[in-house]
Backbone as CSV, one residue per row, in Angstrom:
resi,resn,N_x,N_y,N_z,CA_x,CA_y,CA_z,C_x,C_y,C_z
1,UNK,11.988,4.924,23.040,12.424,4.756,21.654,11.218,4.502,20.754
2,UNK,11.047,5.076,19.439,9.918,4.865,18.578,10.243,3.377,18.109
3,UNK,9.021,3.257,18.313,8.324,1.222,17.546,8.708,1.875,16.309
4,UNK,9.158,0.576,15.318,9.230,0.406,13.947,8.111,0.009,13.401
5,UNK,7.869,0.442,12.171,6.721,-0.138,11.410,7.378,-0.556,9.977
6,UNK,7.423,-1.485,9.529,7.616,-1.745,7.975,6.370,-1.982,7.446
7,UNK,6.618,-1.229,6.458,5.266,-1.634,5.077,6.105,-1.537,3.790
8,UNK,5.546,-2.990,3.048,5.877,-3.859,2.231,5.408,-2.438,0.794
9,UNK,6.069,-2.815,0.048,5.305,-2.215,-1.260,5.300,-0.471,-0.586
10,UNK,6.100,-0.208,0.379,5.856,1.296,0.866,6.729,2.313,0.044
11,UNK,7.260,2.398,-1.059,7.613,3.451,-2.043,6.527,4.136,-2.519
12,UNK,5.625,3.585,-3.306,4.694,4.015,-4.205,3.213,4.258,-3.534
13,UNK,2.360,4.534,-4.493,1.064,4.546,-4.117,0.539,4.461,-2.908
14,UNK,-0.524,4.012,-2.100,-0.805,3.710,-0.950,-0.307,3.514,-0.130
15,UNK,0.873,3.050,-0.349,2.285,2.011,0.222,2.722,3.421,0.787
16,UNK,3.289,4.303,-0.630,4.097,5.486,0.061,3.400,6.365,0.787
17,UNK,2.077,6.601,0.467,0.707,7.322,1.650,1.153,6.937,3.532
18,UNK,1.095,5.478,3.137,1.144,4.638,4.874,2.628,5.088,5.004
19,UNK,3.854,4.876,4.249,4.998,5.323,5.188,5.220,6.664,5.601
20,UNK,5.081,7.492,5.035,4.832,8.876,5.244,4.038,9.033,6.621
21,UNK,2.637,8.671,6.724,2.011,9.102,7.597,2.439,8.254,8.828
22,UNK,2.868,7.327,8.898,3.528,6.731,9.845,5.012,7.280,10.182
23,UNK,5.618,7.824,9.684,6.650,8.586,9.983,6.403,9.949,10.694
24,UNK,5.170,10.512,9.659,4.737,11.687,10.810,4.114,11.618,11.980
25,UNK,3.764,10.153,12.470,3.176,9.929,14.017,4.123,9.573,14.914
26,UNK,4.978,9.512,13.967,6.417,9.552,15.186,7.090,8.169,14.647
27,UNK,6.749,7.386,14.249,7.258,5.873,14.288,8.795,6.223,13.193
28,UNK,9.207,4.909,13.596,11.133,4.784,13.189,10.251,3.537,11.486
29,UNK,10.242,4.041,10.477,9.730,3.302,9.165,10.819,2.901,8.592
30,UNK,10.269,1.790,7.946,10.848,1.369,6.834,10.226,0.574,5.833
31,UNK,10.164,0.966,4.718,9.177,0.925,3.048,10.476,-0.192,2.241
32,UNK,9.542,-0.763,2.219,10.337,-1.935,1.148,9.830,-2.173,-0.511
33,UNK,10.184,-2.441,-1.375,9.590,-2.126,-2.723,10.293,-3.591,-3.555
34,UNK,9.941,-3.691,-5.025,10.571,-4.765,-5.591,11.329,-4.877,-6.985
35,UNK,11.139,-3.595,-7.354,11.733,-3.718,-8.948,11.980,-1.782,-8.973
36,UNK,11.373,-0.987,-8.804,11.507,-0.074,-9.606,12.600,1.356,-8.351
37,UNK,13.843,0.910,-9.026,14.881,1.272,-8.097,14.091,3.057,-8.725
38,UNK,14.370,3.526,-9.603,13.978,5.082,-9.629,13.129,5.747,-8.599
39,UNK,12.028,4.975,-8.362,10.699,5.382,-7.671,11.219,5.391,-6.124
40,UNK,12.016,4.081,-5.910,12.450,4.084,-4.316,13.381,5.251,-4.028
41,UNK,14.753,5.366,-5.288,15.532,6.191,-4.523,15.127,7.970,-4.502
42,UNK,13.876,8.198,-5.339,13.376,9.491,-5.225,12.627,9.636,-3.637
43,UNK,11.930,8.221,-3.219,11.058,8.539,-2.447,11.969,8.543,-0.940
44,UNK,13.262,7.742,-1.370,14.208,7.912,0.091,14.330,9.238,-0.048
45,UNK,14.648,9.820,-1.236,15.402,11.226,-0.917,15.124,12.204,-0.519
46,UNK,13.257,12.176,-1.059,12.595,13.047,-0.506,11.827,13.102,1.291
47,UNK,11.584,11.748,1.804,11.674,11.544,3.071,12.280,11.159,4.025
48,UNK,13.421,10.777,3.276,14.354,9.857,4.556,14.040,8.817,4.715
49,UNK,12.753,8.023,4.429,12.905,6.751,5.036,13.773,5.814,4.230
50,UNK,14.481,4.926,4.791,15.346,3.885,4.423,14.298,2.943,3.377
51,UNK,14.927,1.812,2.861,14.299,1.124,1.661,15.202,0.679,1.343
52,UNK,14.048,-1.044,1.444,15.219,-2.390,1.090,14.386,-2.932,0.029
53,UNK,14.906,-3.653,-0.988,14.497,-4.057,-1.763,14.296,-5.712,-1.950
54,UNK,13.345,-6.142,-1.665,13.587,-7.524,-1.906,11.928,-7.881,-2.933
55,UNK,11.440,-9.105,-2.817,10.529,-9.645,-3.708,9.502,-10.629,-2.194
56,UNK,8.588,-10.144,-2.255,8.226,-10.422,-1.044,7.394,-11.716,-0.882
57,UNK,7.049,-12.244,-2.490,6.515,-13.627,-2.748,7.539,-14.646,-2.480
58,UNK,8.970,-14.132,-2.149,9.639,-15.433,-2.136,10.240,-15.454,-0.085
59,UNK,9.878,-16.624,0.150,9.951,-16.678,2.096,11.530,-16.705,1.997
60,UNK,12.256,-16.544,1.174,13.998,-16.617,1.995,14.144,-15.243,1.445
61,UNK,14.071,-14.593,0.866,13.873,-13.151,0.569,13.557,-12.590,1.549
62,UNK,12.316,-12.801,1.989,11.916,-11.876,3.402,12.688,-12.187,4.688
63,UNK,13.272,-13.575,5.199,13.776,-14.009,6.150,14.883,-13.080,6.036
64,UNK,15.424,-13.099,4.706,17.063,-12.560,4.722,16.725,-10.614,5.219
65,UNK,15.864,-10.335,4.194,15.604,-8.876,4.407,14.765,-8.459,5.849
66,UNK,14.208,-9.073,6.358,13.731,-8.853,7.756,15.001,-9.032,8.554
67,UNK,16.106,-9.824,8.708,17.006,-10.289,9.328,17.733,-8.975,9.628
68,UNK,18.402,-8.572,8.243,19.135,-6.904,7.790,18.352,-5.634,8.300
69,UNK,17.050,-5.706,8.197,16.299,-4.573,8.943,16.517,-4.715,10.154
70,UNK,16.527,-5.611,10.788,16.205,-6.159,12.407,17.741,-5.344,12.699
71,UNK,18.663,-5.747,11.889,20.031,-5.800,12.540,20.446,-4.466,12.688
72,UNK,19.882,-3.518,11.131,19.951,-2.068,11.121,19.608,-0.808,11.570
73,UNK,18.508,-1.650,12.105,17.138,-0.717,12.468,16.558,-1.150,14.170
74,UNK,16.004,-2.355,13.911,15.804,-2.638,14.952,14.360,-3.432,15.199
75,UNK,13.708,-4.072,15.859,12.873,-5.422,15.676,11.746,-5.125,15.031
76,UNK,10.374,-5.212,14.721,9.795,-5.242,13.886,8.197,-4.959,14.621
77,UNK,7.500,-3.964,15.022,6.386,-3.679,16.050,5.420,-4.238,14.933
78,UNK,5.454,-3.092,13.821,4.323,-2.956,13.094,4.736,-3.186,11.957
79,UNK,3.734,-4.385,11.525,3.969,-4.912,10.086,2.544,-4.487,8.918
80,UNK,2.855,-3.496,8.166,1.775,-3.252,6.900,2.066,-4.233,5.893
81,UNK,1.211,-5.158,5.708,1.562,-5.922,4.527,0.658,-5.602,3.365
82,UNK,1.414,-4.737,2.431,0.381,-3.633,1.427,1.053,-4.080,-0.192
83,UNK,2.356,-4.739,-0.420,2.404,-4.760,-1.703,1.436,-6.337,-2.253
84,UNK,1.437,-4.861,-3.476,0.359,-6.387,-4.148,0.585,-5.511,-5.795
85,UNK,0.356,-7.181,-6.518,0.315,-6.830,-8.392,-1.130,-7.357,-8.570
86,UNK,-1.436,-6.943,-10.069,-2.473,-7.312,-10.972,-1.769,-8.081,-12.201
87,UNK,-2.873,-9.037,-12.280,-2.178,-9.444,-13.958,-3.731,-9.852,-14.239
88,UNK,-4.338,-9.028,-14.644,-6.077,-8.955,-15.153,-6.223,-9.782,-16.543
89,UNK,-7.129,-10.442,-16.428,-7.645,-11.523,-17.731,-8.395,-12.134,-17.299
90,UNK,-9.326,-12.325,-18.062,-10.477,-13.115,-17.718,-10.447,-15.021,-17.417
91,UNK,-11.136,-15.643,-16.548,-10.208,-16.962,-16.196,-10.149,-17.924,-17.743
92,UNK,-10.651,-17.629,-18.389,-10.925,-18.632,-19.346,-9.284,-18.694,-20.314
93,UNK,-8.902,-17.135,-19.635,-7.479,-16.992,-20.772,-6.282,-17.032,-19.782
94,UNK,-6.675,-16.921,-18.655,-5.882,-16.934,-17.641,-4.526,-18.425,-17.489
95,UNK,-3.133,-17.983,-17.199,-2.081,-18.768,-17.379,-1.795,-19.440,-15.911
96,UNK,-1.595,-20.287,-16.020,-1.057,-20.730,-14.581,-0.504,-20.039,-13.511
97,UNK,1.081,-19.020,-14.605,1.568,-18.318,-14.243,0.892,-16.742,-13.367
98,UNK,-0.008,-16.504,-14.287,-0.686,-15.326,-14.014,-1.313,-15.466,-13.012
99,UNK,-2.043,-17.116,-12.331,-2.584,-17.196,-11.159,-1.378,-17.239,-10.211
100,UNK,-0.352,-18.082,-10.380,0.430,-17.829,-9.792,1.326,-16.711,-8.890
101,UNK,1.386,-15.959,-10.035,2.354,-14.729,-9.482,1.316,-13.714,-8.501
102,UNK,-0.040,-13.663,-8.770,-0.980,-12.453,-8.006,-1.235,-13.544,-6.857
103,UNK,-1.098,-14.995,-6.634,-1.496,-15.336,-5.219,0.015,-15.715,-4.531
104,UNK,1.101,-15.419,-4.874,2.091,-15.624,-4.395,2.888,-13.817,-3.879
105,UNK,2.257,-12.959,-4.782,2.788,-11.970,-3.917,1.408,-11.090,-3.155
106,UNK,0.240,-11.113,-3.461,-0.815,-10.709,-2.862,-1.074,-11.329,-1.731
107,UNK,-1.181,-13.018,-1.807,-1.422,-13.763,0.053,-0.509,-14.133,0.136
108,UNK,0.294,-15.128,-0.703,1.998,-15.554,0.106,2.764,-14.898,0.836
109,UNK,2.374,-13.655,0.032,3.079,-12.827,0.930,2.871,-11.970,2.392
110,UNK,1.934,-12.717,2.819,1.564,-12.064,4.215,1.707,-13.263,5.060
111,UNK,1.924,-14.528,4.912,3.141,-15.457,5.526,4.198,-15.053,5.117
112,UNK,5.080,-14.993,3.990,5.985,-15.242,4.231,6.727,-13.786,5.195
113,UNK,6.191,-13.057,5.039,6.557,-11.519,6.065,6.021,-11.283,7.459
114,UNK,4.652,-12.477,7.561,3.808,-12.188,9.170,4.789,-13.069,9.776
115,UNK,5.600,-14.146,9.237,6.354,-15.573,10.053,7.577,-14.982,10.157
116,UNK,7.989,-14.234,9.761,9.313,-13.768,9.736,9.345,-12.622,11.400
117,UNK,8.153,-12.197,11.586,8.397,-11.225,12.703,7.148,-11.764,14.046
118,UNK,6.489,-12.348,13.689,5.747,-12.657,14.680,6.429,-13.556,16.057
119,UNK,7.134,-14.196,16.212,7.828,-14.146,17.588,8.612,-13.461,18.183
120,UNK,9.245,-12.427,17.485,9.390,-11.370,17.921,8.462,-10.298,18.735
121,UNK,7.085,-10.806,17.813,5.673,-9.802,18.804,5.738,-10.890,20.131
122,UNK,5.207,-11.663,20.061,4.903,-12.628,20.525,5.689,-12.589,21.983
123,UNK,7.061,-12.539,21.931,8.179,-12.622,22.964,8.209,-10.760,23.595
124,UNK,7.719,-9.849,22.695,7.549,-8.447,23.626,6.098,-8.303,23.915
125,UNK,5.288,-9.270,23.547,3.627,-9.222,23.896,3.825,-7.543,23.226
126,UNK,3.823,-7.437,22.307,3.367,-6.205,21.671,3.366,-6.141,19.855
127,UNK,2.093,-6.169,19.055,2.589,-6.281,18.266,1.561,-5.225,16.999
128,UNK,1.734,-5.056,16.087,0.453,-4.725,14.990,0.832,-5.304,13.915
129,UNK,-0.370,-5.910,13.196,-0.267,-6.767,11.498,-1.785,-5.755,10.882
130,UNK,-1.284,-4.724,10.190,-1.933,-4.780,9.076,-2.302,-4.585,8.246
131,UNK,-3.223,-5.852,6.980,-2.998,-6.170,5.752,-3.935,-5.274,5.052
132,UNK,-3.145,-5.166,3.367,-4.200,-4.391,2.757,-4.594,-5.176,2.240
133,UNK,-6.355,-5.286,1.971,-7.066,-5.949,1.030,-7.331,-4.974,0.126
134,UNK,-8.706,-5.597,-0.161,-9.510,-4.500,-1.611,-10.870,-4.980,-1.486
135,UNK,-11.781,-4.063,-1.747,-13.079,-3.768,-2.533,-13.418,-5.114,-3.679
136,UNK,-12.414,-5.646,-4.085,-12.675,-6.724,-4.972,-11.821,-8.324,-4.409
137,UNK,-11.829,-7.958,-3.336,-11.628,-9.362,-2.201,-12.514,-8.886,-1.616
138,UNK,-13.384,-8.409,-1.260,-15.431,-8.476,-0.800,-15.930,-9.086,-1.629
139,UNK,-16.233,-8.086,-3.118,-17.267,-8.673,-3.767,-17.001,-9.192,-5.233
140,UNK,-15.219,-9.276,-5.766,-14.999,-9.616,-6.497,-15.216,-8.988,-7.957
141,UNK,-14.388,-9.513,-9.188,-14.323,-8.673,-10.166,-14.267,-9.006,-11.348
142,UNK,-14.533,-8.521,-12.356,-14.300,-9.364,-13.675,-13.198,-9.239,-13.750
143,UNK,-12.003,-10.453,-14.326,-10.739,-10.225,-14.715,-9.773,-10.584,-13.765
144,UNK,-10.452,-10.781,-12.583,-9.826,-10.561,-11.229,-9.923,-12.003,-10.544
145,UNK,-10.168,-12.855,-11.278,-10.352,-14.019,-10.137,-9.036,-14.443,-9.562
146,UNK,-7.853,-14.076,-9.831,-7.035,-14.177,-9.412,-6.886,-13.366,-8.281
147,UNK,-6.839,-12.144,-8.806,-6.762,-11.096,-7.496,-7.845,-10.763,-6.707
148,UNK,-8.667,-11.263,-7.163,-10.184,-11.130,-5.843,-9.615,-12.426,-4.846
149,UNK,-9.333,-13.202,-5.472,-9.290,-14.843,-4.755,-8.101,-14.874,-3.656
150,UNK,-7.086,-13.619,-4.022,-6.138,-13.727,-2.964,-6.327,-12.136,-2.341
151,UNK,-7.196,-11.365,-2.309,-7.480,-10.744,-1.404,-8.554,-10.979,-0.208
152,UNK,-9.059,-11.888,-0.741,-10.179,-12.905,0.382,-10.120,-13.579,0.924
153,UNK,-8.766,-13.988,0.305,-7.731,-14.811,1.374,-7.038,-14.050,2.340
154,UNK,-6.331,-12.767,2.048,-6.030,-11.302,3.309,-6.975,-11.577,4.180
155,UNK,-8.003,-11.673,3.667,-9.033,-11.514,4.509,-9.207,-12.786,5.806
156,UNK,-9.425,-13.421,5.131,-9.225,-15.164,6.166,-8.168,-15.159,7.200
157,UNK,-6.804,-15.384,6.193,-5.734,-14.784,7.069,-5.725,-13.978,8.236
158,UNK,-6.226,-12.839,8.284,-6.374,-11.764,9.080,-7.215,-12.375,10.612
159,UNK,-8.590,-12.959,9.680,-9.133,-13.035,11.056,-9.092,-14.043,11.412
160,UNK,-8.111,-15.478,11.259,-7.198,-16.916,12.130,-6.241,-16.129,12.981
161,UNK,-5.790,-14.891,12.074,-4.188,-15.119,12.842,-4.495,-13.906,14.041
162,UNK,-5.739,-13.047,13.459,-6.608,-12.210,14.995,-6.847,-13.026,16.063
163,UNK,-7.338,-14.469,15.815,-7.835,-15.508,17.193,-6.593,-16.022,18.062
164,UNK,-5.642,-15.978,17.220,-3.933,-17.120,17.725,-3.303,-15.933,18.336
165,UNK,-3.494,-14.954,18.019,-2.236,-13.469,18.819,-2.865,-12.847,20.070
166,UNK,-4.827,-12.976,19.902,-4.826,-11.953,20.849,-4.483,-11.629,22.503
167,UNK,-4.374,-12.745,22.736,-3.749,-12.767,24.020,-2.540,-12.364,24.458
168,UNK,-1.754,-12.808,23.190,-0.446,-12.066,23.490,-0.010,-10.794,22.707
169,UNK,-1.062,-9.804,22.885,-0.851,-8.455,22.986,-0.947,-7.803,21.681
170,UNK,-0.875,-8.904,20.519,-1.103,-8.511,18.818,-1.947,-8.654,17.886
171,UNK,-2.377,-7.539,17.671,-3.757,-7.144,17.418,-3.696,-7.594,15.820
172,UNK,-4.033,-8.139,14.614,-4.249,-8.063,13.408,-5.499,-7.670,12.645
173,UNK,-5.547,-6.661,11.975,-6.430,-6.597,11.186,-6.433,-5.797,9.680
174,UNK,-7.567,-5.967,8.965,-7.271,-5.796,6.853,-8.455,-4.370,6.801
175,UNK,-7.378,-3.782,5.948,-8.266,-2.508,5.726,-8.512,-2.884,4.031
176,UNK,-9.336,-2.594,3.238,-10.060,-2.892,2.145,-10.896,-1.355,1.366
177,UNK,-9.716,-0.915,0.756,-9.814,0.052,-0.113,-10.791,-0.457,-1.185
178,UNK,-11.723,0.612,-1.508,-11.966,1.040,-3.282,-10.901,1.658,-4.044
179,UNK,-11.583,2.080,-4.927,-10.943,3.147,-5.577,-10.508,4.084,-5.328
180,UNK,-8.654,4.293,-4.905,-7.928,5.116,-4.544,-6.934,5.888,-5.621
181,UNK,-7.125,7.253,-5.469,-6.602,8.263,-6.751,-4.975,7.837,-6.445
182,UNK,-4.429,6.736,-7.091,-3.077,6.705,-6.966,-2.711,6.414,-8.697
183,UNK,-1.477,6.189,-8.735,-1.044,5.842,-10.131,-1.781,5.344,-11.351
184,UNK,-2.366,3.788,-10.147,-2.654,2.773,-10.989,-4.071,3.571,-11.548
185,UNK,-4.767,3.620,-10.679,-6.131,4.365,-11.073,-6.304,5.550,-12.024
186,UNK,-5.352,6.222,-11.418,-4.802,7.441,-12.864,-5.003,7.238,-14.703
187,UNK,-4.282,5.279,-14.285,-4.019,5.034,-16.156,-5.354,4.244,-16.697
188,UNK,-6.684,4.251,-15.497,-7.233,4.095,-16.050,-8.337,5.549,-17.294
189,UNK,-8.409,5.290,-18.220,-8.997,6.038,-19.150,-10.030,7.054,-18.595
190,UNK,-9.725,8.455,-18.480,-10.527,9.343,-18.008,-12.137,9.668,-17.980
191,UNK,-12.173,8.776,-19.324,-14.019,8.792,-19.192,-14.529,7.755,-19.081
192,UNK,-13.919,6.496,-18.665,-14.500,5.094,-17.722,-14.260,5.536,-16.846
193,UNK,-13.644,6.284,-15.845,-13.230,6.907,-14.373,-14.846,7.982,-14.376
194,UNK,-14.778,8.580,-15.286,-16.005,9.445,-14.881,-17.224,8.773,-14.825
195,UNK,-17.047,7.946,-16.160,-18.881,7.518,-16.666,-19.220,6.400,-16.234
196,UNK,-18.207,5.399,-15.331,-18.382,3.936,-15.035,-17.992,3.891,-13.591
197,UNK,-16.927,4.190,-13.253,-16.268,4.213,-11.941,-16.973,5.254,-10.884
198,UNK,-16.778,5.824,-11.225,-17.207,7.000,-9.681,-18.535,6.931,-9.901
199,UNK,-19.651,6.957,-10.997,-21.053,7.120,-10.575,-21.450,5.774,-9.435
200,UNK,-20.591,5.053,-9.441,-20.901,3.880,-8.930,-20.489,3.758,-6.842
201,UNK,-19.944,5.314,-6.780,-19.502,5.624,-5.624,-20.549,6.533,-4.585
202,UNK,-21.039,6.334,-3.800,-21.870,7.305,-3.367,-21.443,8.501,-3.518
203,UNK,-19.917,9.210,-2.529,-19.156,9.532,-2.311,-18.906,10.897,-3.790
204,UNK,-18.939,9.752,-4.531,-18.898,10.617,-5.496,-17.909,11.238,-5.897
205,UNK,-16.517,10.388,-5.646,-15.278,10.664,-5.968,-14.159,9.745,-5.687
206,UNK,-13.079,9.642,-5.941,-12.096,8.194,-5.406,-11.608,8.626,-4.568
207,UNK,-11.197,8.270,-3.472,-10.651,7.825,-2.691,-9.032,8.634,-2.206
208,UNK,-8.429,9.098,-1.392,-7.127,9.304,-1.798,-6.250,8.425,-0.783
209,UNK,-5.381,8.435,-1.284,-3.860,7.480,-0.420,-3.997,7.797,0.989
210,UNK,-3.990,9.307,1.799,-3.697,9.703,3.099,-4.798,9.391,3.759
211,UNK,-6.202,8.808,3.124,-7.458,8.248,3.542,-7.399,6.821,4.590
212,UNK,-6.368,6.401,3.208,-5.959,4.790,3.708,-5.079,4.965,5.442
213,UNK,-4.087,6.009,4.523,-2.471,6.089,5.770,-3.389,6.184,7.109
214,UNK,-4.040,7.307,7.095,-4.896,7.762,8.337,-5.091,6.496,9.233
215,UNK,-5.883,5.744,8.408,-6.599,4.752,9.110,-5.858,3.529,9.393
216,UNK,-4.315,3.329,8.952,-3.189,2.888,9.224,-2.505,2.978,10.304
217,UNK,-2.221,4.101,10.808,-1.836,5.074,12.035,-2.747,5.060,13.036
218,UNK,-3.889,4.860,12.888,-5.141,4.626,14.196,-4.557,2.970,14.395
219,UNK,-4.384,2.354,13.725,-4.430,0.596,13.905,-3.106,0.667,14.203
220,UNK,-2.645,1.347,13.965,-0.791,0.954,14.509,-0.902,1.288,16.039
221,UNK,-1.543,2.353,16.466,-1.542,3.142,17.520,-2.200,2.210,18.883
222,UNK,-1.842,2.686,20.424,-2.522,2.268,21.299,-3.383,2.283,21.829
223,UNK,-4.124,3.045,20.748,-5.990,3.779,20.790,-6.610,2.623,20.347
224,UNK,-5.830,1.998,19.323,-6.634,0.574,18.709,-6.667,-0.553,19.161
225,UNK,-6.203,-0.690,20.444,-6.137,-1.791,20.931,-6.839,-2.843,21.397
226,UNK,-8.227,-2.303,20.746,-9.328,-3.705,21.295,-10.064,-3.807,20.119
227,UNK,-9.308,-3.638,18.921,-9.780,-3.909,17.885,-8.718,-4.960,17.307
228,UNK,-9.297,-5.913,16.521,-8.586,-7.168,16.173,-9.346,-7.939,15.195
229,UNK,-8.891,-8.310,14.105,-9.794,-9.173,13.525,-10.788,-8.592,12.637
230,UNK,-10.543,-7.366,12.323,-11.686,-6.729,11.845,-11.379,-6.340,10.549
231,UNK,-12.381,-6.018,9.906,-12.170,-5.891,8.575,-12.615,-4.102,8.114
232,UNK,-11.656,-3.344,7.451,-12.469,-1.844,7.761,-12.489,-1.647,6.259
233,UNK,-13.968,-1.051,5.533,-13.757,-1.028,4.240,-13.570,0.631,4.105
234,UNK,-12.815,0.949,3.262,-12.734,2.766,2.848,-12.928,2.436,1.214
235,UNK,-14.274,2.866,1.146,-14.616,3.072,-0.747,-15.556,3.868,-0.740
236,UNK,-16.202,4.940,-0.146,-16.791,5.669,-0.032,-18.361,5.315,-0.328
237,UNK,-18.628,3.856,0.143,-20.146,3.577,0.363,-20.355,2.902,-1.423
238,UNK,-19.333,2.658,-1.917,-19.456,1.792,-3.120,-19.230,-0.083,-2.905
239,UNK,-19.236,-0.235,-1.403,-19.868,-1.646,-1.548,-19.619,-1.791,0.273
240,UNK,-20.954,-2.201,0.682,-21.322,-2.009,1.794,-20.973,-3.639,2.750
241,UNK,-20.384,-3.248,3.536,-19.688,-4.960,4.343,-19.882,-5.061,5.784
């Protein structure tokens, strides 16, 4: 029977890159999203994969919606924990709230979704966790101390909860994108993308979604299995780790 993989935030962007390509390696998916019912029910329709909707910063949200997957689908192998927001401002203007909400669904949320399935790995000694960071949880960003501060925390996360699993068979580790040609990157302004962004890439171009998935599908897989704890950056040599 195909292992399940859920990834969080898997409708859209990167998110929808990793469920896709994890569906085409054979795995039984399921993409979870949080607000934008249009985007999910186009992307069920066009692949089939199922999609639950919950809010993944809040831990009885995920308990309840991991519970319903488990029951529908079936236990939980591989966990992508990929949704994440921005709320950009510089700290000086920055709201409580605004720190709030980017470290409650960017790192909260990889407890409250890694605790929800990890004895489940734990009890089949088989498991995969893993998280997306960013390029600006390395080296950080203007605007971003919020969201640099809880992708560096992905990062921490990743390699405690790599030392506590590996014995029992579950491997964790954070892949850490640059600049990937998805939505968000799209609305940034076409000639800061040319004249600011990409000269700053060796590469010499952004990044695309199936870059990420790829390297998703190697870490899900039983090829990866003596890798743990590791941190893999894809930005095309625009910040070296």
């Amino acid at each position: 029977m195909a292992r399940t993989a859920l990834v969080t935030g898997g409708t859209r962007g990167i998110g929808a890159a990793i469920s896709k390509a994890l569906k085409g390696a054979g795995y039984s998916v399921v993409a979870t999203y949080a607000g934008n019912d249009d985007a999910a029910a186009k992307f069920k329709q066009e692949t089939g994969i199922p999609v639950y909707k919950w809010d993944v910063s809040s831990f009885d949200a995920c308990a309840d919606g991991i519970r319903k997957v488990e029951a529908e689908v079936g236990p939980i192998d591989i966990l992508v924990n990929n949704a994440g927001i921005t709320r950009d401002v510089p700290f000086h203007k920055m709201t409580f709230d605004q720190w709030n909400a980017v470290m409650n669904t960017n790192l909260g949320s990889l407890f409250n979704m890694t605790r929800q399935v990890i004895e489940g790995m734990r009890a089949r000694k088989f498991g995969r966790i893993i998280n997306i960071s960013s390029i600006n949880g390395q080296k950080g960003q203007f605007g971003q101390v919020n969201y640099s501060a809880a992708k560096a925390g992905d990062i921490g996360f990743t390699k405690a909860l790599a030392l506590e699993t590996a014995r029992g068979g579950i491997t964790v580790n954070v892949i850490c994108p640059g600049y990937i040609n998805t939505e968000m990157v799209q609305a940034v302004p076409k000639d800061v993308l040319e004249q600011k962004v990409i000269p700053q890439i060796p590469l010499n171009r952004l990044g695309e979604p199936e870059e990420v998935a790829r390297t998703v599908v190697f870490l899900a897989s039983d090829d990866s299995g003596f890798i743990t704890g590791s941190t893999l950056t894809i930005n095309g040599g625009q910040y070296l780790h």
